[in-house]
C-alpha positions in Angstrom: -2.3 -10.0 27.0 -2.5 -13.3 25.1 -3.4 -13.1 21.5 -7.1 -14.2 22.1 -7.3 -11.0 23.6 -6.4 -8.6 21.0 -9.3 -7.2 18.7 -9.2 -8.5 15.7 -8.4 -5.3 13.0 -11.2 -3.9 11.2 -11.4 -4.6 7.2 -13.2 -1.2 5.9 -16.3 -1.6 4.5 -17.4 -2.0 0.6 -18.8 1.4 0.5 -15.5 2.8 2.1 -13.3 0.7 0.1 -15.6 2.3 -3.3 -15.5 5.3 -2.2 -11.4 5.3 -1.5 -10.7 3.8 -4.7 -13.4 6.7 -6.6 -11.7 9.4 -4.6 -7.8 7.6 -5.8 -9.4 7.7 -9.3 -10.0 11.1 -9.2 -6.5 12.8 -7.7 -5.1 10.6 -10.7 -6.8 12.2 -13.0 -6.5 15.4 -11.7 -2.6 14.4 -11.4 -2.5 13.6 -14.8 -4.2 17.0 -16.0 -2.6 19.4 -13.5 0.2 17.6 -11.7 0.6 16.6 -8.5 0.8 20.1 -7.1 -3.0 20.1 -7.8 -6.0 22.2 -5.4 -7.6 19.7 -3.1 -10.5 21.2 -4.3 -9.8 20.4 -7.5 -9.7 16.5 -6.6 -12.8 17.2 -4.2 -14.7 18.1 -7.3 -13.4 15.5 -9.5 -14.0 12.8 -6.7 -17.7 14.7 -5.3 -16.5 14.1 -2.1 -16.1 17.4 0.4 -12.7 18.4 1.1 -12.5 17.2 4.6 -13.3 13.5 3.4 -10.1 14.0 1.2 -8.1 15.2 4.5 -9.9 12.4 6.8 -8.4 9.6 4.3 -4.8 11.5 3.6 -4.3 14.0 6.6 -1.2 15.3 4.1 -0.8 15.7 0.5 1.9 13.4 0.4 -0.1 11.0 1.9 -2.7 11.1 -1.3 0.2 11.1 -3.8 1.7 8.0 -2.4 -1.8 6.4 -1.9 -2.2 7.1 -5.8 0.8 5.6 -6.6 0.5 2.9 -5.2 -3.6 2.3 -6.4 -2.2 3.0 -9.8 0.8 0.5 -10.0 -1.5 -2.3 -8.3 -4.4 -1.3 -10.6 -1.6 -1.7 -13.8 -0.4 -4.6 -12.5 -3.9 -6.7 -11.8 -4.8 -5.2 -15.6 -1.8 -7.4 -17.0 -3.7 -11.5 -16.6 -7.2 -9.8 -18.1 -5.6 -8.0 -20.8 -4.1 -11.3 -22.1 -7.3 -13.0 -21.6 -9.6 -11.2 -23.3 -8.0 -9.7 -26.3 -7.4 -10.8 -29.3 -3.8 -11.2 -29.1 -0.9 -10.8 -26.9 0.8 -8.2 -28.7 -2.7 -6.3 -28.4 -2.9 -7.3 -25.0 0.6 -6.1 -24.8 0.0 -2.1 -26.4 -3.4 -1.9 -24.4 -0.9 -2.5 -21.2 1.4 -0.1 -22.3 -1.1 2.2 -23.0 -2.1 1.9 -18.7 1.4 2.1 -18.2 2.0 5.4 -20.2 -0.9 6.8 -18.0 0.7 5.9 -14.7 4.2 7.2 -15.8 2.5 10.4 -16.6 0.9 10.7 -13.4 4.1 9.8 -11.3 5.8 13.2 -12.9 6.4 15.2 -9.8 6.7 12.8 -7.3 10.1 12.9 -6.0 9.7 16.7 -5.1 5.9 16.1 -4.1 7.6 14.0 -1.2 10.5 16.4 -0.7 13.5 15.1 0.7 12.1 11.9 1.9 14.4 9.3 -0.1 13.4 6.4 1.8 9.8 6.9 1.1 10.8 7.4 -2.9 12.8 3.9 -2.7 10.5 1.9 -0.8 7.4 3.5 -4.0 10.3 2.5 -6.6 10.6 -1.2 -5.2 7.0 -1.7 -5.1 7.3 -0.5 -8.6 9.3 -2.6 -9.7 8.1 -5.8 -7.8 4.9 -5.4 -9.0 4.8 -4.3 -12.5 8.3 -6.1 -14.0 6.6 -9.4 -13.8 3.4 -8.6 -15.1 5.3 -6.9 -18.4 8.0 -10.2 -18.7 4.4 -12.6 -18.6 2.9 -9.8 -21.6 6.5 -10.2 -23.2 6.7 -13.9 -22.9 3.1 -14.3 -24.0 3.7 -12.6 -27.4 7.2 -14.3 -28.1 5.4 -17.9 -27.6 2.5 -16.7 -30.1 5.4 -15.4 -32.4 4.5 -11.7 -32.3 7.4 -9.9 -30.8 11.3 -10.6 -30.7 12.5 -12.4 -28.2 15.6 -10.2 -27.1 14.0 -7.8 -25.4 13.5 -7.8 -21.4 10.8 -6.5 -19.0 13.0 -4.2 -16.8 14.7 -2.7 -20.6 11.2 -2.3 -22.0 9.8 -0.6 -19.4 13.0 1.9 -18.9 12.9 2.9 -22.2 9.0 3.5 -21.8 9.9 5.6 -19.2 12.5 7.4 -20.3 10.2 8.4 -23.3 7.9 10.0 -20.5 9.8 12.2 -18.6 9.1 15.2 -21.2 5.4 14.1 -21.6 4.0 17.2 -18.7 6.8 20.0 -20.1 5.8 20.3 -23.2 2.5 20.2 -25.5 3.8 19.2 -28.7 5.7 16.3 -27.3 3.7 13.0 -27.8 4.9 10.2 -25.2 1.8 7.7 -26.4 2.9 8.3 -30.2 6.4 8.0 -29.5 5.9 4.5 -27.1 3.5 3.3 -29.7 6.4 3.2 -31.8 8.8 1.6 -29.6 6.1 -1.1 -29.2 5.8 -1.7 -33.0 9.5 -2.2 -33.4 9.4 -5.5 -31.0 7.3 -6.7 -34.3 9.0 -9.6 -35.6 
């Protein structure tokens, strides 16, 4: 069969592609509030979709945790350009960032055992990770050292460690602040 032959692949619709990215929404907050281990229902509810159209999209749970993942580092990363544009700094632009970042670390907690003993699957989600949202944070870095805001000695990958590393307790314990304790990291890059 020659390639004029082959149908061409099906883009989902704009009501699908909504209703994907409401039902994505939803598990991630759910995540956030009661972890990836979460009832379907739960996410059903959250999303006001029926169960089955949850199992349709992501026959396994995995599925939907990896799906949410990856929404949530593409949706952190696009954030990055409109942040800068619109606020009234880049250091604002910068904490407001941050702040989406904190969010997705949070909701990430649990992932490695969510997909069990599947490594590859974990390394391939920690190089999209890392492709995606290291050079969105270097261009909010860069942005604020140019406008004289930040030090200059600090580096994407560095920053966004330490962020993370600051949110690994976040979902074990109630009196432990990961937004408070970022927020200050953030206000130390202050020149």
């Amino acid at each position: 069969m020659d390639e004029s032959e082959k149908s061409p692949v099906r883009a989902k619709r704009a009501d699908a592609q909504r209703n994907e990215k409401a039902l994505l929404d939803a598990a991630a907050a759910v995540f956030v509030s009661s972890g990836v281990d979460a009832p379907v229902r739960e996410i059903a509810a959250q999303a006001g979709v029926g169960m089955g159209t949850i199992y349709r999209h992501f026959p396994m749970r995995a599925d939907l945790i990896v799906a949410v993942y990856r929404h949530q580092v593409d949706a952190c990363a696009e954030a990055g350009p409109g942040l800068l544009a619109e606020s009234a700094s880049p250091y604002e632009a910068l904490g407001r960032w941050v702040d989406l970042f904190v969010d997705f670390l949070v909701t990430k907690h649990g992932l490695a055992v969510a997909l069990g003993s599947n490594q590859a699957s974990f390394a391939t989600l920690h190089d999209y990770f890392i492709d995606r949202l290291v050079p969105v944070c270097k261009q909010m870095l860069e942005a604020a050292v140019v406008a004289g805001e930040i030090r200059r000695d600090v580096g994407a990958y560095e920053l966004m460690r330490g962020i993370g590393n600051l949110c690994i307790f976040a979902d074990k314990d109630s009196r432990y602040d990961a937004r408070r304790l970022v927020g200050l990291l953030v206000s130390g890059l202050r020149v």
